[in-house]
C-alpha positions as CSV (number, residue, x, y, z in Angstrom):
1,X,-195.3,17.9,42.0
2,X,-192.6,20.6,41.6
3,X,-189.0,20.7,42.0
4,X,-188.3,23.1,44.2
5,X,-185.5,25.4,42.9
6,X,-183.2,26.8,45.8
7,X,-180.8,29.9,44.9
8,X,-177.5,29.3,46.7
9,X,-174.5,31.5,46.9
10,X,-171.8,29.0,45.7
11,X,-168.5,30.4,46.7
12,X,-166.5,27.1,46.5
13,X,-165.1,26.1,43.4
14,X,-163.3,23.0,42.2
15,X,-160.5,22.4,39.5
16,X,-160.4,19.4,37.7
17,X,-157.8,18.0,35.5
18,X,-159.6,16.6,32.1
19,X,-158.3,15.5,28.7
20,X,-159.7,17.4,25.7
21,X,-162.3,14.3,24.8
22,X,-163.2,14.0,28.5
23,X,-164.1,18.2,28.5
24,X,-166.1,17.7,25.2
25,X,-168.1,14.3,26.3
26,X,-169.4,16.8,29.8
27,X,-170.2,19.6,27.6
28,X,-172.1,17.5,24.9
29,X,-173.9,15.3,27.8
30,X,-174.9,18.8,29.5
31,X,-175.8,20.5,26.0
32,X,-178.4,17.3,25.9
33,X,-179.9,18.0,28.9
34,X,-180.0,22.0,28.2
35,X,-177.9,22.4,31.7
36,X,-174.6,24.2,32.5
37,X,-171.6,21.4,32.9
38,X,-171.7,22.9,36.6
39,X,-175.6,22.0,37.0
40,X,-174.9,18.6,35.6
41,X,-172.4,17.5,37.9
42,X,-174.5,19.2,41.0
43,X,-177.5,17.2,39.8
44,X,-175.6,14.4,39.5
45,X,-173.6,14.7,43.0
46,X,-177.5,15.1,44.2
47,X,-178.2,11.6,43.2
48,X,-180.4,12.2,40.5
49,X,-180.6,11.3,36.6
50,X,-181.1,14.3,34.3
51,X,-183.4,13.3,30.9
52,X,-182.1,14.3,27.9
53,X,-184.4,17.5,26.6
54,X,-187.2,16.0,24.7
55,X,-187.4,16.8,20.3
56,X,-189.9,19.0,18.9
57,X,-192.5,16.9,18.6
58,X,-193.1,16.5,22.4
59,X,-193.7,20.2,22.8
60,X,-195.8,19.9,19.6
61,X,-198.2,17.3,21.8
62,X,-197.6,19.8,24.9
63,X,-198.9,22.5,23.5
64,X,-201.8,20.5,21.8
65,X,-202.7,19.0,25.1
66,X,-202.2,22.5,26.7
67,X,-204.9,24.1,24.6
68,X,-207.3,21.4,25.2
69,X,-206.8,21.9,28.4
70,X,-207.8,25.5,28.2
71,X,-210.5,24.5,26.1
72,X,-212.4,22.0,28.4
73,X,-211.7,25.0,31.7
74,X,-213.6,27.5,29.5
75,X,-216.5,25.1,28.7
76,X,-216.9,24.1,32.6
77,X,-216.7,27.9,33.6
78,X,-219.2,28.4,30.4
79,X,-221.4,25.4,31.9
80,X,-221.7,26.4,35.1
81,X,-222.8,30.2,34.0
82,X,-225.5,28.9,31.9
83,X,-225.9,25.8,34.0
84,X,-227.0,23.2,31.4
85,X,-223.8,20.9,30.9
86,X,-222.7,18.6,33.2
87,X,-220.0,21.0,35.5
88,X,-219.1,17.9,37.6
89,X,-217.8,16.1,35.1
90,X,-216.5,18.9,32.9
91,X,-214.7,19.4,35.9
92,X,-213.3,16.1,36.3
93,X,-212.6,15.9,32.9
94,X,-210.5,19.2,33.1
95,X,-208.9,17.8,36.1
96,X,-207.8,14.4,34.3
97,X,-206.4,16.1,31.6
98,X,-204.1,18.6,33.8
99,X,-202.4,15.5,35.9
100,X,-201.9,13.8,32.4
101,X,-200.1,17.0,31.1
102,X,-198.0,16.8,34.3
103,X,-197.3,13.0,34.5
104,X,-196.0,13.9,31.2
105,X,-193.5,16.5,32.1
106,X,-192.5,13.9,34.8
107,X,-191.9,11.1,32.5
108,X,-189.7,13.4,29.8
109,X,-188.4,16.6,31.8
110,X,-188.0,15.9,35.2
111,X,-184.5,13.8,36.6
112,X,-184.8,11.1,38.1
113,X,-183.3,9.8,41.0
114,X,-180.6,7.3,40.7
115,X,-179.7,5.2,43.2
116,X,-176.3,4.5,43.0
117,X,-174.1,3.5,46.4
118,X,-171.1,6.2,46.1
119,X,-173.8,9.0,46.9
């Protein structure tokens, strides 16, 4: 599942009265999530939670899980070219290990929607 990303022409603009600490808790809340103060409060109006943007060690066990990944798709296309190995359950295999590399984006990069009555 992918967010679907629309480009909008916003022409609107809003101007809000903030106290110094109020300015610097929005930018540190959006520098957390890696977003734009704008984007946060848009994503916010939306209805949805943004995550915080995960520490290196996530992207470590990203990249890890990438490669295997990888590594599993070459051995099925290898498998079914020399046709000795299992391809089925290469296959699966491959398959299992793609939806676990997205329900993991899910869990740690994607917002979540919030359910909150003023929205």
């Amino acid at each position: 599942m992918r967010l679907k990303i629309r480009k909008m022409k916003r022409i609107v603009s809003y101007h809000i009265r903030l106290t110094k600490e109020e300015a610097e808790q929005w930018k540190t809340k959006a520098d957390m999530t890696c977003m734009s103060v704008s984007s946060l409060v848009r994503t916010l109006m939306n209805g949805f939670v943004p995550r915080e943007k995960p520490d290196a060690e996530f992207y470590k066990y990203m990249r890890e899980l990438s490669t295997i990944g990888n590594n599993i798709n070459q051995l099925a296309v290898k498998a079914n070219s020399l046709g000795f190995v299992d391809a089925t359950m290469l296959q699966k295999e491959a398959k299992r290990w793609h939806e676990f590399q997205a329900d993991i984006e899910s869990k740690f990069l994607r917002p979540e929607k919030s359910n909150l009555k003023w929205q």
